[in-house]
Every structure is written in structure tokens, then in C-alpha cells.
C-alpha positions as CSV (number, residue, x, y, z in Angstrom):
1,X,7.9,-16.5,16.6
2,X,8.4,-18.6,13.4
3,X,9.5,-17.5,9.9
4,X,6.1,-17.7,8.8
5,X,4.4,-16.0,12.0
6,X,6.8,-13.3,11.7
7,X,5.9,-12.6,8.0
8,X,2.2,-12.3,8.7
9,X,3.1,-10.2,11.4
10,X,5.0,-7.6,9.1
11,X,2.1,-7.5,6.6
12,X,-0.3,-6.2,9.4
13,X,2.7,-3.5,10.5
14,X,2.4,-2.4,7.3
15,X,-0.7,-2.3,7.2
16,X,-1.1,-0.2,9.9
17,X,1.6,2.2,9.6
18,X,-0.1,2.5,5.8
19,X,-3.4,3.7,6.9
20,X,-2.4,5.9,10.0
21,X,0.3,7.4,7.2
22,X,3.0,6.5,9.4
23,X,5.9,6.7,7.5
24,X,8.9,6.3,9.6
25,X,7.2,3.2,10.8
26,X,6.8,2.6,7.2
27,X,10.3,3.5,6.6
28,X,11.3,0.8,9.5
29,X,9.8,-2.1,7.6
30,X,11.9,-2.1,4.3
31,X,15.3,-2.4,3.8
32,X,17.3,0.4,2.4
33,X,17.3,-0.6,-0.9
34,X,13.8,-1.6,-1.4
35,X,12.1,-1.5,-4.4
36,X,8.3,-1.1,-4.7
37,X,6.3,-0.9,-7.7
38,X,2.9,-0.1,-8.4
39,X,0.2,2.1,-10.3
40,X,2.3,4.7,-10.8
41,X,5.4,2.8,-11.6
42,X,8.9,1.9,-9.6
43,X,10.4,3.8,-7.5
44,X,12.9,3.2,-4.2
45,X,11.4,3.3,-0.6
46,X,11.9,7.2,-0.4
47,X,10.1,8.2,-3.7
48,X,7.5,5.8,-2.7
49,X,6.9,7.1,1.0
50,X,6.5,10.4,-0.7
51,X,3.5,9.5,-3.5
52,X,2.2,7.2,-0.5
53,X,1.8,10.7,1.2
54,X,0.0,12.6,-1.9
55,X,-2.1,9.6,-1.9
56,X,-3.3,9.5,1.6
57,X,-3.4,13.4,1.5
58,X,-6.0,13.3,-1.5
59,X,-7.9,10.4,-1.2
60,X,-7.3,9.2,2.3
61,X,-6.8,5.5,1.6
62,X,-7.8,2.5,4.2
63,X,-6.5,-0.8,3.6
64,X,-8.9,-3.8,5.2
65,X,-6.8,-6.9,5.4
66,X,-9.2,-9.7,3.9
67,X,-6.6,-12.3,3.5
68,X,-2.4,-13.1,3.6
69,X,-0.5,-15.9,2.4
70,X,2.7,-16.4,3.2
71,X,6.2,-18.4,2.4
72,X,9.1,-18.2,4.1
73,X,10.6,-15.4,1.7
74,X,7.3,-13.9,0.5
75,X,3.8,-12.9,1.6
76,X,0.8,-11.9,-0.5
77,X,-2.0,-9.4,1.0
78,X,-6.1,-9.1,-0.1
79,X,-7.5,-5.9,1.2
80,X,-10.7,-3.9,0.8
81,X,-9.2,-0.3,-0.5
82,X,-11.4,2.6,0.6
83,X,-10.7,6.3,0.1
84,X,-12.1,9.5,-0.4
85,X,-11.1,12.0,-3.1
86,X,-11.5,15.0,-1.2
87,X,-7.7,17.1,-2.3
88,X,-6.4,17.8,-5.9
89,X,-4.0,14.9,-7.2
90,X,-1.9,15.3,-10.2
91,X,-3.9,17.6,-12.4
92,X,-7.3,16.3,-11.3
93,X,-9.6,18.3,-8.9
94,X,-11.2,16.4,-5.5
95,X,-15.3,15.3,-6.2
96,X,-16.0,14.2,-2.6
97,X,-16.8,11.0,-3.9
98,X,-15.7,7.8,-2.5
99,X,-14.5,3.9,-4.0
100,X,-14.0,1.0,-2.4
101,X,-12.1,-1.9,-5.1
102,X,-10.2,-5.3,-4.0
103,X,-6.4,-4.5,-4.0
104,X,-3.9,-7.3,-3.8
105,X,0.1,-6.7,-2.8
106,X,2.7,-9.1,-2.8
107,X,6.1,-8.7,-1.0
108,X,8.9,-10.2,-1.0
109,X,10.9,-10.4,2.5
110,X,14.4,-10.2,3.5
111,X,16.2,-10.7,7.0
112,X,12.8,-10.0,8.6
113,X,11.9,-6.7,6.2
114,X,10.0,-6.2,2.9
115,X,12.6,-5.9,-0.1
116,X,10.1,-5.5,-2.6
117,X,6.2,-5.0,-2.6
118,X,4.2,-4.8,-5.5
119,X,0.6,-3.8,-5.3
120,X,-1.9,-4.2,-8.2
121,X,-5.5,-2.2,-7.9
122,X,-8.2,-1.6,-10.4
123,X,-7.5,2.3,-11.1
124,X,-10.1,2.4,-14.0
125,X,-12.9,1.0,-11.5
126,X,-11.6,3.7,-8.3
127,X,-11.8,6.3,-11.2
128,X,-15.0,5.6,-12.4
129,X,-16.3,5.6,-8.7
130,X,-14.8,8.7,-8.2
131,X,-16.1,10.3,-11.6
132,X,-12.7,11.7,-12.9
């Protein structure tokens, strides 16, 4: 498998592992010191596999891969985010309501695992969906 097959490939693992809340797999496809940023800041892989949970636990989150580029150091991801607010998160009770928004996450890849990821997603348009 090439460099840039292999690149794709780790995207949809991710993927996966992100929507089944699979965090050692998760855990398997970042190196040690991997830095991942997103809306609720920067944090290293083990602070983020723990908001990753409170997230999935509150508003059970689905990534749809719509699209991927990729380099031979970096990819880019399109999804369709879906979720449900159905458990309290952060001060804010569940409505039962659901959003789906376009979410885009870049990573950047290093002897065959994701160093960095960022992800960008339009919380004002999931909140509004959701009525908090």
C-alpha cells in the first residue's frame, strides 16, 4: 500500500474507531505526543480521548465521511456530523433534539500515525439546532 493509500486508509480508522467510541483503537492511531486541537481548545491525545468520551456520551456524534484529500504528510476529512443531545454536557441539560452541520478535520501524519488533527465545526449552528 502506498504513502498516500495508507493515509486515506488511517482517516477511515479513525473514523471508525470515532463513531463506535473506540478509544484504544483511537489511542493506536496517534503517536504519543499528539496534539489535537479543536472547539474546545488543545489538549494532548489523553485529555482529548477523555472530552471525545463526554462528547459521544451526551450527544452521540456520527461522523459520515463525504470527502479526504491527502499528501504524503497530511490528509484533510469532510464529514456529515450527526448527534443527539440526549445527556447533560458542561452545565447545559439534554433537549432530545438533534443537528446534523458539515465538519472538516485536517491531520497531519507521522511514521504512519496522526501527530496532529484539527477539526473545525459550526458550534453556533449545532447549538441552535439543538435549542441551548
Amino acid at each position: 500500500m502506498g504513502t498516500l493509500e495508507r493515509n486515506r486508509q488511517i482517516v477511515r480508522e479513525y473514523v471508525d474507531a470515532f463513531n463506535q467510541c473506540d478509544l484504544d483503537k483511537l489511542r493506536s492511531l496517534f503517536t504519543p505526543d499528539a496534539m489535537i486541537q479543536g472547539v474546545l481548545g488543545q489538549a494532548p491525545i489523553d485529555r482529548a480521548l477523555a472530552i471525545w468520551r463526554e462528547l459521544h456520551e451526551a450527544y452521540a456524534i456520527t461522523l459520515h465521511l463525504e470527502e479526504t484529500a491527502v499528501e504524503e504528510n497530511a490528509a484533510a476529512a469532510r464529514y456529515t456530523e450527526t448527534g443527539t443531545f440526549r445527556k447533560a454536557f458542561r452545565g447545559s441539560e439534554p433537549t432530545h433534539k438533534s443537528y446534523s452541520v458539515t465538519a472538516m478535520e485536517w491531520f497531519r501524519l507521522r511514521d504512519g500515525r496522526i501527530a496532529e488533527r484539527w477539526g473545525a465545526r459550526d458550534s453556533a449552528a449545532i447549538n441552535r439546532q439543538l435549542g441551548v
